[in-house]
C-alpha positions as CSV (number, residue, x, y, z in Angstrom):
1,X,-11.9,6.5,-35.3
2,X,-10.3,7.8,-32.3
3,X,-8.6,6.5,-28.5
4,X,-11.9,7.8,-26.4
5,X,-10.3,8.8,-23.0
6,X,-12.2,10.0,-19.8
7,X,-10.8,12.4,-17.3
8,X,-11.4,13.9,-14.3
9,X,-9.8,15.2,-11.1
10,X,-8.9,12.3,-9.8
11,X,-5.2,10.6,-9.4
12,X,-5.6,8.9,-12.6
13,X,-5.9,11.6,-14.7
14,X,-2.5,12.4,-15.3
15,X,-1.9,8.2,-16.2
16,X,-5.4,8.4,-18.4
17,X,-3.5,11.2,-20.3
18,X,-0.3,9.6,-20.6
19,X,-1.5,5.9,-21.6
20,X,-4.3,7.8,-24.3
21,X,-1.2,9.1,-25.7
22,X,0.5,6.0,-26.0
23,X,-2.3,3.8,-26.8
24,X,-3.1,6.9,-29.9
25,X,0.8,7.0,-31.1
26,X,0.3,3.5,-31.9
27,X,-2.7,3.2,-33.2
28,X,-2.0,6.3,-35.5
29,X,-5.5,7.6,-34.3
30,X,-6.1,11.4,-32.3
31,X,-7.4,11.0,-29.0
32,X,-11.1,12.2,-27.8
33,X,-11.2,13.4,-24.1
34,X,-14.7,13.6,-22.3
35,X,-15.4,14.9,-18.9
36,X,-18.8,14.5,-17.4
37,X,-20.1,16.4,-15.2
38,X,-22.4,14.3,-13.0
39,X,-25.6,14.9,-10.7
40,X,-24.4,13.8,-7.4
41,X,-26.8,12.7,-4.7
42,X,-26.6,15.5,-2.5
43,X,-27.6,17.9,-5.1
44,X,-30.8,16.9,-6.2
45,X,-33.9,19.0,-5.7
46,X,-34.6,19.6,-2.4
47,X,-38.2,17.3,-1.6
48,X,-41.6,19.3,-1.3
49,X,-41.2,21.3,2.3
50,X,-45.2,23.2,2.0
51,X,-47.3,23.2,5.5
52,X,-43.7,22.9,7.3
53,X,-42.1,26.3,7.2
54,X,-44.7,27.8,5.3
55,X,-45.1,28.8,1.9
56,X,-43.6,32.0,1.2
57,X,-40.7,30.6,3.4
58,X,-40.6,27.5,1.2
59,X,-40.7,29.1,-2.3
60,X,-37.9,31.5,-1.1
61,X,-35.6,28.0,-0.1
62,X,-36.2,26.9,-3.1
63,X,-35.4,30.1,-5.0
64,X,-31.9,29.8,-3.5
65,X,-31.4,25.9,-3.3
66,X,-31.6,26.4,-7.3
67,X,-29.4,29.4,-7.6
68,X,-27.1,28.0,-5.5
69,X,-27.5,24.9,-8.0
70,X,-27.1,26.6,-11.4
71,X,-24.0,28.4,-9.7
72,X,-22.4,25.4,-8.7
73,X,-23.3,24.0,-12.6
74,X,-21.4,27.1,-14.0
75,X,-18.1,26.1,-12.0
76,X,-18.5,22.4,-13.0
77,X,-18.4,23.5,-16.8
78,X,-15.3,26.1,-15.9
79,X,-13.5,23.8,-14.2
80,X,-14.1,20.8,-16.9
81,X,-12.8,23.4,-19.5
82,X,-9.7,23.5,-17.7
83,X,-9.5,20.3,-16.9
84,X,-9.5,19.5,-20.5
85,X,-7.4,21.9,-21.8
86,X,-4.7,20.9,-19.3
87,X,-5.4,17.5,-20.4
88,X,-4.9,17.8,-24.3
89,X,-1.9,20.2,-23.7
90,X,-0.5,17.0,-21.5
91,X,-1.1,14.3,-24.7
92,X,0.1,17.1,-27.4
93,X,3.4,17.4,-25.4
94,X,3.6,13.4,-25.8
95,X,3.3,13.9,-29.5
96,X,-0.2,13.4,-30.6
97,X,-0.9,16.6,-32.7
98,X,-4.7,15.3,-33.2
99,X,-6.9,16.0,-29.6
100,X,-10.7,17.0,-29.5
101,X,-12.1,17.7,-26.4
102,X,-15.9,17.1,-25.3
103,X,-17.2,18.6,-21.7
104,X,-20.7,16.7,-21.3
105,X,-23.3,16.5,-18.7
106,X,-24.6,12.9,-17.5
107,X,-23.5,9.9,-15.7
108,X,-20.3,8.3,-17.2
109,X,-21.8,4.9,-18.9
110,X,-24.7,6.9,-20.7
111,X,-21.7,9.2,-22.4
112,X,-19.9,6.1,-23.8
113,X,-23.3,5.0,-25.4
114,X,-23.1,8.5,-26.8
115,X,-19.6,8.3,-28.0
116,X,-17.9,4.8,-27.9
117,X,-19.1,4.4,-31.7
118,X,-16.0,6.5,-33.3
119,X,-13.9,4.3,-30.4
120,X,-10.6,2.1,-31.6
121,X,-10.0,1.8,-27.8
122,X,-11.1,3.2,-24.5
123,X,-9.3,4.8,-21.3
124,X,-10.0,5.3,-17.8
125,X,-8.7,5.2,-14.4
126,X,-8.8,2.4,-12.2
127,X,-10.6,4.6,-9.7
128,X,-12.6,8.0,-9.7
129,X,-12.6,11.8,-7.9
130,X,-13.3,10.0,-4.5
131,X,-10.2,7.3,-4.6
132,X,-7.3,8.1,-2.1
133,X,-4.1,7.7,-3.6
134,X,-3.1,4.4,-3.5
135,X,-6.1,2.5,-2.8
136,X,-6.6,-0.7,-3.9
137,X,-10.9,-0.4,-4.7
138,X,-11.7,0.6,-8.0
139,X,-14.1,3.8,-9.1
140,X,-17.9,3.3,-8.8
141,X,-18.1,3.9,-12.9
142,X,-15.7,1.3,-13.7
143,X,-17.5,-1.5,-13.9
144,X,-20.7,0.5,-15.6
145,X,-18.2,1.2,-18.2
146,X,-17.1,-2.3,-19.1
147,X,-20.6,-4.0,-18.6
148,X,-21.9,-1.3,-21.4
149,X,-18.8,-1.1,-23.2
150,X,-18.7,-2.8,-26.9
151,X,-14.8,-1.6,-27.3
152,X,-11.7,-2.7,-25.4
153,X,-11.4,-1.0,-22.4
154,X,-8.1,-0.2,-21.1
155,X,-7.7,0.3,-17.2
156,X,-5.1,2.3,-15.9
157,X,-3.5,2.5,-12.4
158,X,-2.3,5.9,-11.0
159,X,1.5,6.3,-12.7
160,X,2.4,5.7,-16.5
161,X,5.0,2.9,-17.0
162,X,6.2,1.9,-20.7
163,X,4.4,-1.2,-22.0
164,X,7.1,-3.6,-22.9
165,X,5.6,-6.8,-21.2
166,X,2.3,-8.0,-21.5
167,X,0.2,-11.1,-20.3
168,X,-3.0,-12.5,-22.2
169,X,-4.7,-14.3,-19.5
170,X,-6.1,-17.0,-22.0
171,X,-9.5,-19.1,-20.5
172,X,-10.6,-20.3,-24.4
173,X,-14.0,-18.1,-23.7
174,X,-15.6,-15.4,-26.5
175,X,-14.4,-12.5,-24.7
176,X,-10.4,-14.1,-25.2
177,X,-11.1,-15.4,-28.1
178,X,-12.0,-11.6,-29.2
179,X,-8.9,-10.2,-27.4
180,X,-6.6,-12.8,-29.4
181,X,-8.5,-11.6,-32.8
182,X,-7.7,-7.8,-32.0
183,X,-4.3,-8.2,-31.1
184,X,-3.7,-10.1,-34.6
185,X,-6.0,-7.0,-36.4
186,X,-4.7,-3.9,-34.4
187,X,-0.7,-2.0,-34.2
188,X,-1.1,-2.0,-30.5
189,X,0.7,-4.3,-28.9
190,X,3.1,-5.2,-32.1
191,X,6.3,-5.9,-31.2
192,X,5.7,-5.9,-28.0
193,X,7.0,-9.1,-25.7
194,X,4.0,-11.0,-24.4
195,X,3.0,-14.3,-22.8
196,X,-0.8,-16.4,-23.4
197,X,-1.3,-17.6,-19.9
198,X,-3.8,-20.6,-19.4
199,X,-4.6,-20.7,-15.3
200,X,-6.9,-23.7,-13.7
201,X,-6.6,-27.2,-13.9
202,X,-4.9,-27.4,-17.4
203,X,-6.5,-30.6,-18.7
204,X,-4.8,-31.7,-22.2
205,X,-7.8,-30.9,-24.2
206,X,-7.3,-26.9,-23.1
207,X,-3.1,-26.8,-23.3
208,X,-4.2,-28.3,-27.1
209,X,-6.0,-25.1,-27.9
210,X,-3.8,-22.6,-25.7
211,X,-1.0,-24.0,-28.1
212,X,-3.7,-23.0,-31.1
213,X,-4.1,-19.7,-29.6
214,X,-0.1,-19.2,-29.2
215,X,0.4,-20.2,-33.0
216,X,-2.5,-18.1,-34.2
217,X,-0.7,-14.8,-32.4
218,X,2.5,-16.3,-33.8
219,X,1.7,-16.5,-37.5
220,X,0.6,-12.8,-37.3
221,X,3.8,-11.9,-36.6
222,X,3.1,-11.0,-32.4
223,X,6.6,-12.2,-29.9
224,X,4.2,-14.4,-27.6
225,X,5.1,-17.5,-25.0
226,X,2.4,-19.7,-23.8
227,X,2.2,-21.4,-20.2
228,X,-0.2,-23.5,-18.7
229,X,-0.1,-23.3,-14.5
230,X,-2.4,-25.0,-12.0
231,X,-4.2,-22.9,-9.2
232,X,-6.6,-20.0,-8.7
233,X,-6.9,-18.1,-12.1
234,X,-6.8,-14.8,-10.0
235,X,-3.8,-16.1,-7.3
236,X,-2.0,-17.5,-10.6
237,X,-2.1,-14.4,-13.0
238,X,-1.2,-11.9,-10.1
239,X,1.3,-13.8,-9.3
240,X,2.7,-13.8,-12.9
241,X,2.0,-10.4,-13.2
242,X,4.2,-9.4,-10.2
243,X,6.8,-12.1,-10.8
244,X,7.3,-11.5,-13.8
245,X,7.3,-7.8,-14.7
246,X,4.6,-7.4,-17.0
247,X,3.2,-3.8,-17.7
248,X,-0.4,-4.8,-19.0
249,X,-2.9,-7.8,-18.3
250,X,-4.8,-8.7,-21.5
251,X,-8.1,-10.4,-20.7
252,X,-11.7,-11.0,-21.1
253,X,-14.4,-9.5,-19.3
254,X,-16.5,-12.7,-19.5
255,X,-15.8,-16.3,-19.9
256,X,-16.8,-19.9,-19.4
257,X,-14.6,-20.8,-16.3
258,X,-13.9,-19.1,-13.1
259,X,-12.2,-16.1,-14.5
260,X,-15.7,-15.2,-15.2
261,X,-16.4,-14.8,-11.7
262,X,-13.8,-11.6,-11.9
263,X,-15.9,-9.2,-13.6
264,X,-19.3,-9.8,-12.5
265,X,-21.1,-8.9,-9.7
266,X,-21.0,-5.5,-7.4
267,X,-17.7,-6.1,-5.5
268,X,-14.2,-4.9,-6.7
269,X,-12.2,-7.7,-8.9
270,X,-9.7,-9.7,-7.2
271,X,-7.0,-8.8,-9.8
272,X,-7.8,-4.9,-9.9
273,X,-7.4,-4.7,-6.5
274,X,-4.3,-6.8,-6.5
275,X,-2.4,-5.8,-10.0
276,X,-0.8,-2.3,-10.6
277,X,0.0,-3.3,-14.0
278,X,-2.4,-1.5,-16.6
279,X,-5.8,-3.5,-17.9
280,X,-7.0,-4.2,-21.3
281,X,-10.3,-5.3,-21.2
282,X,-12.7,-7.0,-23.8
283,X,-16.2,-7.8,-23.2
């Protein structure tokens, strides 16, 4: 088993490093790093041209549209060797002696279907190569990732801080429900402060099982709080997770209440775009 981390050239990659290495120091795992190197739009092949400029004027565009092609294909792989070397030199320096490196070719959700299997835990920036500093959207793979993702996904913002605070946003779906049974099973998060945080209209039937939930992490030994608070799930927990400090939001990716409606669909998530705090994701 291994901490499966993607990189690229983006902002994040620096933070994907760093939180790999944390995430693999306490899992006692190595760490995995893939870059892939995908087929953007603009380079695809050129469409069929013949009767326009003439044949031999055609085939000799094409010659060089695929030259120019395999040359550009030959950097890519160069530059995602260094990439990856400067990468595992980055998570060896944190102290993980244990770092294997994979450069693949293909879009980013069809290489976790290739690799998640050997996956404790997976890492990758909250946005890609095309992300500004600082902006709030998240990358176009992102949410690819999670749909196809069978592993917990942790989501990373652009700087590394120390995770000594962390907030399981707690809606009594499957997806929590599996996020409450990994935190029990897995080193991660041990010892770390945390707080179960039930958001809606917290109806005495629901605080009843949030307190079941909050014993359950309790009895496995875990430093956990719970609190029940009226409002928006996603005004409620961002507001918690400013207020209050905390360095990673625990949640599901789907659910039966309205914190379902934050990872589905083609927009950007309310709390990614709002939260700087690091993600942990379970689907």
């Amino acid at each position: 088993m291994n901490v499966l981390a993607f990189v690229d050239r983006s902002h994040y990659a620096a933070s994907v490093c760093d939180h790999a290495a944390w995430a693999a120091g306490r899992l006692g795992l190595p760490v995995e790093l893939l870059h892939a190197i995908e087929r953007h739009p603009d380079r695809t092949a050129p469409a069929d041209r013949s009767g326009r400029l003439g044949v031999d004027t055609d085939e000799h565009l094409l010659t060089e549209l695929v030259t120019l092609d395999e040359q550009r294909n030959r950097v890519a792989r160069q530059s995602g060797r260094v990439l990856l070397d400067d990468a595992a030199g980055r998570i060896r320096d944190a102290g993980i002696a244990e770092v294997y490196q994979r450069l693949e070719q293909g879009d980013l959700a069809g290489q976790l279907r290739d690799h998640e299997a050997n996956a404790r835990l997976i890492v990758i920036g909250k946005g890609g190569e095309a992300a500004k500093s600082g902006a709030s959207h998240v990358g176009r793979n992102l949410e690819r990732v999670i749909r196809a993702s069978h592993k917990p996904v942790l989501i990373v913002p652009e700087t590394f801080r120390p995770i000594r605070r962390y907030l399981l946003a707690w809606d009594g779906g499957k997806s929590t429900g599996d996020a409450i049974n990994y935190l029990v099973e897995s080193p991660l998060l041990r010892e770390v402060e945390g707080q179960v945080l039930m958001a809606g209209d917290g109806s005495g039937m629901d605080r009843e099982r949030l307190g079941d939930a909050v014993r359950h992490l309790e009895s496995a030994g875990l430093r956990v709080t719970g609190a029940a608070r009226e409002g928006e799930p996603e005004t409620v927990i961002a507001v918690a997770v400013e207020r209050e400090g905390i360095d990673l939001l625990v949640m599901g990716a789907w659910g039966h209440s309205r914190i379902r409606q934050l990872m589905i669909g083609s927009t950007t998530t309310e709390l990614l775009r709002r939260c700087d705090a690091s993600m942990l994701v379970f689907h």
